[in-house]
C-alpha positions in Angstrom: -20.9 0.5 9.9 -23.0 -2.0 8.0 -21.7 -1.2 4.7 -18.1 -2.3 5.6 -17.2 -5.8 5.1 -17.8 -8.3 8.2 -14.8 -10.2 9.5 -15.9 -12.8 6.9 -15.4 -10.5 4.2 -19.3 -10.4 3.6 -21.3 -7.3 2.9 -24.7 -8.4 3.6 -25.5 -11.2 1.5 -22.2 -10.5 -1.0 -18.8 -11.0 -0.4 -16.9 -13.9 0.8 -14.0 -16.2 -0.3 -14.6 -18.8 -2.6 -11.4 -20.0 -3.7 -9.7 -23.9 -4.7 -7.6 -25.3 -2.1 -4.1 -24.6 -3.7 -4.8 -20.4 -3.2 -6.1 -20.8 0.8 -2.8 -20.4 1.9 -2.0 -17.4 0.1 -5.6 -15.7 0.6 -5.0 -16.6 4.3 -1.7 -15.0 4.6 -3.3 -11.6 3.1 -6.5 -11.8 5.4 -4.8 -12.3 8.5 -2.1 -9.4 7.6 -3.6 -6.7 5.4 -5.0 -4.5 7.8 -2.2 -4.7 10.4 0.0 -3.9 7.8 -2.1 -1.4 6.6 -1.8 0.6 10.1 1.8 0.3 10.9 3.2 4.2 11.3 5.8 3.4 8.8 3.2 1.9 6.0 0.9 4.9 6.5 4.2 7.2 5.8 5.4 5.8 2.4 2.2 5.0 1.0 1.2 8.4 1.8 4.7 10.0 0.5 4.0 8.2 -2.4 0.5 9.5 -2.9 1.7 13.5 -2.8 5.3 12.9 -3.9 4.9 10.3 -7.0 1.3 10.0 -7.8 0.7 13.9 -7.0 -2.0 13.9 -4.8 -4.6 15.5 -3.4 -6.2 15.2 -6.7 -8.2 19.1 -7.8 -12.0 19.2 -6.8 -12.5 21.0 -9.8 -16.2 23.0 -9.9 -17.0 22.6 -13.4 -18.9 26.1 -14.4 -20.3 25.4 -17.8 -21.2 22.0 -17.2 -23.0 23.5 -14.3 -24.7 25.8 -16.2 -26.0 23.5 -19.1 -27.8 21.2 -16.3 -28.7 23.8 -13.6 -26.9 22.1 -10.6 -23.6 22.3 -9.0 -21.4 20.0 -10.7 -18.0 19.2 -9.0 -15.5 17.2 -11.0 -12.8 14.7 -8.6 -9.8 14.9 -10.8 -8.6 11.3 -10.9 -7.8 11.6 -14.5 -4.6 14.4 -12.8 -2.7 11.2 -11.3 0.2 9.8 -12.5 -0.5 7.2 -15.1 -4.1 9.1 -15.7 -6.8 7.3 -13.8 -7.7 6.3 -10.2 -5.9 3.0 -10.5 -2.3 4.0 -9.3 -4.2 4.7 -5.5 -4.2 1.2 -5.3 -1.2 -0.3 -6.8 1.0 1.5 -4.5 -0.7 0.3 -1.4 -0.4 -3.5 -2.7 3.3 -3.2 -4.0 3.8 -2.3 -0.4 2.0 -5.2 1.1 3.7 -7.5 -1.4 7.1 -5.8 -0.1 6.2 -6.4 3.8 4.9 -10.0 2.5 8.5 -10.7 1.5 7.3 -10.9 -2.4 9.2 -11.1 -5.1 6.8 -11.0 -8.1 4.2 -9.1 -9.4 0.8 -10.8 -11.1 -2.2 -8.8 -12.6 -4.8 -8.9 -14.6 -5.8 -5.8 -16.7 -8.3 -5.1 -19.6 -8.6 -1.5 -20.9 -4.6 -1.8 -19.8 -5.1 0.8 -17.0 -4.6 -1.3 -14.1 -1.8 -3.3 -15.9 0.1 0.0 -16.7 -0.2 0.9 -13.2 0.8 -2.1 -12.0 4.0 -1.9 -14.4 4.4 1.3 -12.8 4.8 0.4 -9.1 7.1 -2.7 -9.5 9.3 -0.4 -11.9 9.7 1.7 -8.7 10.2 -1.0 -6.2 12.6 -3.2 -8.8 10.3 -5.8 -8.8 9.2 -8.5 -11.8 5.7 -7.7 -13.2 3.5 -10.3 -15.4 0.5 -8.7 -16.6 -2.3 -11.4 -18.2 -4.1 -9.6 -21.0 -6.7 -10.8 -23.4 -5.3 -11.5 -26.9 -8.4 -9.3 -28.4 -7.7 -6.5 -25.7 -4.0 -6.2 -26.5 -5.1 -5.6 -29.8 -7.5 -3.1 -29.1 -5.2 -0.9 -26.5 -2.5 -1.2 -28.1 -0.4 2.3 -26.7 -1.1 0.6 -23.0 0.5 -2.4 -24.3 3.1 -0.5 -25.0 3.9 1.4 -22.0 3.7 -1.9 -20.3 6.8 -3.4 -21.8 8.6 -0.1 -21.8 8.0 -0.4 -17.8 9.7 -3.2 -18.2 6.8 -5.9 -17.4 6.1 -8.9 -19.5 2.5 -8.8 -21.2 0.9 -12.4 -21.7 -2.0 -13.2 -23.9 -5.2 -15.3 -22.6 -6.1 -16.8 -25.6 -9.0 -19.0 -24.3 -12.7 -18.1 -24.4 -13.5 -14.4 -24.9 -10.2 -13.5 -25.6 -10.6 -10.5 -22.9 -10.8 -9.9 -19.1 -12.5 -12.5 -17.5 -10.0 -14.6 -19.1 -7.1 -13.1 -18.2 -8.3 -13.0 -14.7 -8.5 -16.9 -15.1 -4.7 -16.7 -16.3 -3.6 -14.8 -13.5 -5.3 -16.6 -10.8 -4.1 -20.3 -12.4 -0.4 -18.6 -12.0 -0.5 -17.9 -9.1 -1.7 -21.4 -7.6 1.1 -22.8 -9.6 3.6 -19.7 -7.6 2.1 -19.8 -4.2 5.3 -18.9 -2.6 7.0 -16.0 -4.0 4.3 -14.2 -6.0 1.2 -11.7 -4.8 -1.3 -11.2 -7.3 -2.4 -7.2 -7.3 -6.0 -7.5 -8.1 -7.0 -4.2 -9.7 -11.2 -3.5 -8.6 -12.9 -4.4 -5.9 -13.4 -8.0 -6.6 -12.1 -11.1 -6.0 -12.0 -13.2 -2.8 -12.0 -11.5 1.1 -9.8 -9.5 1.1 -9.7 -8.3 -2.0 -12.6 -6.0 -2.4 -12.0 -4.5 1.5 -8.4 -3.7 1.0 -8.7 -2.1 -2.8 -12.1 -0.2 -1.1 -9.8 1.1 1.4 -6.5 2.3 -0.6 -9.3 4.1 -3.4 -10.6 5.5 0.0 -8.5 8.5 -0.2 -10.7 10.0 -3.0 -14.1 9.8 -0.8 -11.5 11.4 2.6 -9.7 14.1 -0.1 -13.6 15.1 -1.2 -14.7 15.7 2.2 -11.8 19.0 2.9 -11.9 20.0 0.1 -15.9 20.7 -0.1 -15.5 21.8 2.9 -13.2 24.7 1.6 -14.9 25.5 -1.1 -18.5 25.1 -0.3 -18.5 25.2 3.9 -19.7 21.7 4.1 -18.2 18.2 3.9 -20.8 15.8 2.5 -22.2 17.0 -1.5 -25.9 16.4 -1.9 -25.0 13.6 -4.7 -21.5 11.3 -5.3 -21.7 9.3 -9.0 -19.5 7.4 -10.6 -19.0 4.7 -13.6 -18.9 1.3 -12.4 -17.5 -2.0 -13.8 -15.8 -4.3 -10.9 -16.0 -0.8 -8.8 -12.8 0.4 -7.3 -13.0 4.5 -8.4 -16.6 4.0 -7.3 -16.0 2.4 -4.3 -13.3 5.2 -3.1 -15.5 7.7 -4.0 -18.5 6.7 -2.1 -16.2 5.5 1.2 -16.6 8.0 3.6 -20.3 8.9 2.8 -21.6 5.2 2.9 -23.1 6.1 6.3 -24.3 9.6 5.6 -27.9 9.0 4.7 -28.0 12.5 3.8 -25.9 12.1 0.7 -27.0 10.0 -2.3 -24.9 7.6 -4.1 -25.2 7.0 -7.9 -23.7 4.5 -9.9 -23.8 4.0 -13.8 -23.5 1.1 -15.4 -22.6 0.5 -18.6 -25.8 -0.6 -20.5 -23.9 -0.9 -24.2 -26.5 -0.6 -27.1 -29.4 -1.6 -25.2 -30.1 -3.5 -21.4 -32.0 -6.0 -23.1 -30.5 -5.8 -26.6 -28.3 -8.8 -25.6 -25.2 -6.4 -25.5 -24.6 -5.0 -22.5 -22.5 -4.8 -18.9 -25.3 -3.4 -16.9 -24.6 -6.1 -13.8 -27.3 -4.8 -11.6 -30.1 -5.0 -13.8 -29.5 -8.1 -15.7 -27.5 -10.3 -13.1 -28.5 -12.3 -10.8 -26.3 -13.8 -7.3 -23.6 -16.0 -8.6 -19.9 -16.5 -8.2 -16.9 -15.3 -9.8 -13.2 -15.0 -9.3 -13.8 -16.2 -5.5 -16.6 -14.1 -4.5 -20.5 -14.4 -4.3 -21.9 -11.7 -5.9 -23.9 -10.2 -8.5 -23.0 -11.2 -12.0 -24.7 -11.9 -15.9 -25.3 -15.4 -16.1 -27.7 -18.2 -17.7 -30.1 -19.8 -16.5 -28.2 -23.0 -16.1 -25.5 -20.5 -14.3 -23.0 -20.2 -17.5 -21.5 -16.9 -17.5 -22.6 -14.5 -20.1 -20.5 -12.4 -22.1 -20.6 -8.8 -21.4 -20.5 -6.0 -23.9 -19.3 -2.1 -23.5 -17.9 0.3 -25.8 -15.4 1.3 -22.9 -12.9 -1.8 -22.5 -13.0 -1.0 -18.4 -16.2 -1.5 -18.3 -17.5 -4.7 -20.1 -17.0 -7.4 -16.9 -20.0 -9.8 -16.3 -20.3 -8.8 -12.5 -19.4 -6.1 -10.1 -18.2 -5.6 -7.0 -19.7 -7.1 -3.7 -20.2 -3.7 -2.1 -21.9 -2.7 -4.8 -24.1 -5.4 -5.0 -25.0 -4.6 -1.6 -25.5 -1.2 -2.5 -28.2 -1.9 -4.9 -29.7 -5.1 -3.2 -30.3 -2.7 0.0 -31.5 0.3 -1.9 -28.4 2.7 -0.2 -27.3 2.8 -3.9 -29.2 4.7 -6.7 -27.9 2.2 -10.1 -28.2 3.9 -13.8 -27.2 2.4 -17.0 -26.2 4.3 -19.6 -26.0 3.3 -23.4 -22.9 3.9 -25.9 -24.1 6.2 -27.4 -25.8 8.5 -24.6 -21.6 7.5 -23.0 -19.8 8.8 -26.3 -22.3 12.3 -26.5 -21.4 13.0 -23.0 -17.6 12.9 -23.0 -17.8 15.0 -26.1 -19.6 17.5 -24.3 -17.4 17.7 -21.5 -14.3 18.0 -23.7 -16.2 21.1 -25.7 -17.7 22.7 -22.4 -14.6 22.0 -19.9 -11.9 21.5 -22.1 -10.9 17.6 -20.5 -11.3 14.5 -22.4 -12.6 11.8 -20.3 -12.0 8.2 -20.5 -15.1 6.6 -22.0 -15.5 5.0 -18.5 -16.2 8.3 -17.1 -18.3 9.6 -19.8 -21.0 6.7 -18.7 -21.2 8.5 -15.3 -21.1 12.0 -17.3 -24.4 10.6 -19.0 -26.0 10.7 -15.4 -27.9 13.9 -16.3 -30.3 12.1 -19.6 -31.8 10.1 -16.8 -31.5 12.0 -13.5 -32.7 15.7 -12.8 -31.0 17.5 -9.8 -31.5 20.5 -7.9 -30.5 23.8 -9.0 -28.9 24.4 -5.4 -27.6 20.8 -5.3 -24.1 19.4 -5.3 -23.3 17.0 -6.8 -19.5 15.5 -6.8 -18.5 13.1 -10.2 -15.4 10.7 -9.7 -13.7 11.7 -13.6 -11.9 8.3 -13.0 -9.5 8.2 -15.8 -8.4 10.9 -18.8 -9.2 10.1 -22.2 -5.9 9.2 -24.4 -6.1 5.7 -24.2 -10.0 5.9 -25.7 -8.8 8.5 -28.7 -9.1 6.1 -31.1 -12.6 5.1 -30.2 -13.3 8.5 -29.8 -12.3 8.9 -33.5 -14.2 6.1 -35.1 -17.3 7.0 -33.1 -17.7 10.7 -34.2 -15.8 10.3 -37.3 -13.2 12.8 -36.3 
């Protein structure tokens, strides 16, 4: 398959480890482990137990009829937003609490920035009894507040990166300059498909579930496994990543990511990686990411906290460098207009992450006979009071 990751963690010209010598023997330890530790009879069991049991999966494949209606297509919705905890990121957080626990880990590091990932995190080491520190930017912990909250009432200590933007890139610094100093005990549950090999294979693989559930359940409802079109939002690219998995090497079905372009690509506030970045590295992978010329990292902008990071995942990157990927970037506004129409025609509040992919249809016509599948990654309570501000509610 040449969009999985080679044995160097590379896809294509993305990918990689690029990490300071204090973290090799940590990264080491996952690489050479993960993905016998991923097939042992008894992992598959609990994380799967876990999935149906805790998270309650399979996820709906919900055929959305008005939304269908208003854009003449068939519009399938992949209820993420139905997990426990309310988004996609839970998929994942349970398959690394279990390879911390194999590891012989102790404590739990993350990074989080719409508080998402970090609640989900809290989540999974509250059910294995485990510690959980959760780097936050000050200006984020301000901004999601109720996340904050759940946080500590899950029991895990929330710490502020006060340097530089104040936000996630900086408490992904944080995160990764505690764990060189705890090489030992502590695994660091990255929470998108970034970071160094093998990182963006492993979280690829546990959000792979979504793209596997997508496949039987199409093929109940519509005869056929593979839609015409899979879309979703992207920032680092973990809901996007699942989603696409099992069709990556279906050339019949077309994969769309949307970006989030913020009030303008060029209006010098944006997050729209693929069109304004250029190959770089950060957090320990080569990649595509927003930078100067001189190679200083610029400082993304989105209206959705989840989606404002400078770069994006290496399989994405790959995506769009090789053309296998269709990449869209959708403005704050077109974003906001789009989640409020699904809300009035559907009845389900998105998360303002998936209202960018919602936005797909301003820019993209489809088919009145096509399918087309949309990851609704997360559910919209954490973004109410965004929500409120924006349309005056």
């Amino acid at each position: 398959m040449k969009y999985q990751a080679n044995e160097k963690g590379y896809y294509g010209d993305f990918g990689g480890a690029y990490i300071p010598e204090m973290l090799y023997p940590n990264v080491e330890e996952l690489r050479t482990t993960y993905l016998d530790i991923m097939n042992e009879p008894s992992f598959k069991e609990e994380f799967n137990q876990l999935l149906k049991d805790y998270v309650g999966r399979p996820s709906p494949l919900y055929y959305a009829k008005r939304l269908s209606e208003k854009h003449n297509t068939k519009v399938y919705l992949k209820r993420e937003d139905l997990n426990h905890t309310g988004a996609h990121k839970v998929n994942n957080t349970i398959g690394q609490i279990l390879v911390a626990k194999k590891l012989g880990k102790n404590r739990i590091i993350a990074e989080t920035g719409a508080g998402q990932h970090g609640v989900a995190t809290a989540t999974v080491c509250a059910l294995m009894g485990i510690e959980c520190i959760v780097y936050m930017g000050e200006i984020d912990i301000k901004r999601q507040a109720p996340n904050v909250a759940r946080m500590k009432m899950l029991g895990a200590e929330v710490r502020p990166a006060k340097s530089g933007s104040k936000t996630l890139k900086d408490a992904t610094n944080e995160a990764i300059r505690d764990w060189i100093n705890n090489p030992v005990d502590t695994h660091y549950i990255i929470g998108s498909a970034i970071g160094p090999h093998p990182y963006p294979d492993m979280v690829t693989r546990f959000q792979s579930i979504i793209s596997e559930e997508i496949k039987w359940q199409l093929k109940e409802k519509e005869g056929r496994e593979n839609p015409d079109y899979v879309v979703a939002c992207i920032g680092g690219g973990s809901n996007a990543a699942g989603t696409y998995y099992h069709f990556l090497d279906e050339p019949d079905v077309g994969i769309i990511a949307v970006e989030a372009a913020g009030k303008g690509v060029n209006s010098g506030e944006s997050a729209a990686t693929s069109q304004l970045g250029k190959e770089g590295i950060i957090h320990g992978c080569r990649t595509l990411l927003m930078q100067t010329p001189d190679g200083q990292i610029t400082e993304p902008y989105s209206i959705s906290a989840g989606l404002d990071y400078p770069g994006v995942g290496p399989l994405h990157s790959h995506l769009y460098k090789t053309g296998r990927g269709e990449f869209y970037s959708v403005t704050d506004d077109d974003a906001m207009t789009a989640g409020l129409e699904l809300s009035q025609l559907e009845g389900i509040i998105p998360a303002i992450e998936t209202s960018h992919a919602l936005a797909i249809f301003n820019d993209k016509k489809f088919k009145a006979d096509d399918i087309v599948v949309i990851s609704l990654s997360g559910r919209g309570d954490k973004d109410l009071n965004t929500y409120i501000d924006y349309f005056k509610l």
